[in-house]
C-alpha positions, -999 to +999 in steps of 0.1 A: +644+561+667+615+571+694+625+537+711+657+555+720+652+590+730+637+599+766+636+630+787+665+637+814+653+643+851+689+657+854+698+671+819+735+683+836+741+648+850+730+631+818+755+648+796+787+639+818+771+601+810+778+580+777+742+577+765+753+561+729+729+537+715+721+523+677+694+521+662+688+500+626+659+518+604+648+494+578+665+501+539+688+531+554+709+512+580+721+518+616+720+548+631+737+559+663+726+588+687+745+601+722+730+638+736+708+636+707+689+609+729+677+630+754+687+665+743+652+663+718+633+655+750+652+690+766+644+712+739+603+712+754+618+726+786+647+746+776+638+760+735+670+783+742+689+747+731+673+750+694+677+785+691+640+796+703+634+827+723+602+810+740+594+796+776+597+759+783+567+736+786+563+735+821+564+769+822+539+775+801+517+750+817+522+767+853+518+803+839+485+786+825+474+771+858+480+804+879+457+827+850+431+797+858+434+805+894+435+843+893+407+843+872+392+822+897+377+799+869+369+769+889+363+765+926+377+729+926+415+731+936+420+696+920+416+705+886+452+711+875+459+675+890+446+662+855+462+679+826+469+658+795+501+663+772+492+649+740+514+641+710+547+626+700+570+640+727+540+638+754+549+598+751+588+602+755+604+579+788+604+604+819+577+632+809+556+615+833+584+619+863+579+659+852+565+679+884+554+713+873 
């Protein structure tokens, strides 16, 4: 079901859109997802959707960067330019399009 999920650059847009899609999974049959799709992507920028009283990823990464800074860590401005996100959701269809 990864194959159908992605990350909104405009989560309001998106759910005005019909986003349905199927999805057969070998011995447990077909299995069809609409919000779901991209709503799993929103929940690492808006946790308030599940329920969680927490800051969204790119929040977290830009509090992060600016401790970095104000500790003046590193004298290099570029550094920030290469943060990784690893993981399952890291690989999701528009994380990359993300501009913290």
């Amino acid at each position: 079901m990864q194959n159908l999920c992605y990350v909104a650059l405009d989560y309001e847009a998106e759910l005005r859109k019909d986003t349905e899609a199927s999805y057969e999974v070998a011995a447990a049959g077909w299995f069809t997802l609409a919000k779901e799709r991209f709503q799993t992507g929103e929940i690492l920028f808006q946790p308030r959707i599940a329920g969680m009283r927490a800051m969204g990823l790119h929040q977290a990464v830009a509090l992060c960067i600016d401790h970095c800074h104000d500790a003046e860590l590193t004298a290099d401005e570029s550094w920030f330019k290469t943060i990784v996100l690893a993981g399952g959701t890291a690989c999701l269809p528009g994380v990359a399009g993300i501009n913290v």
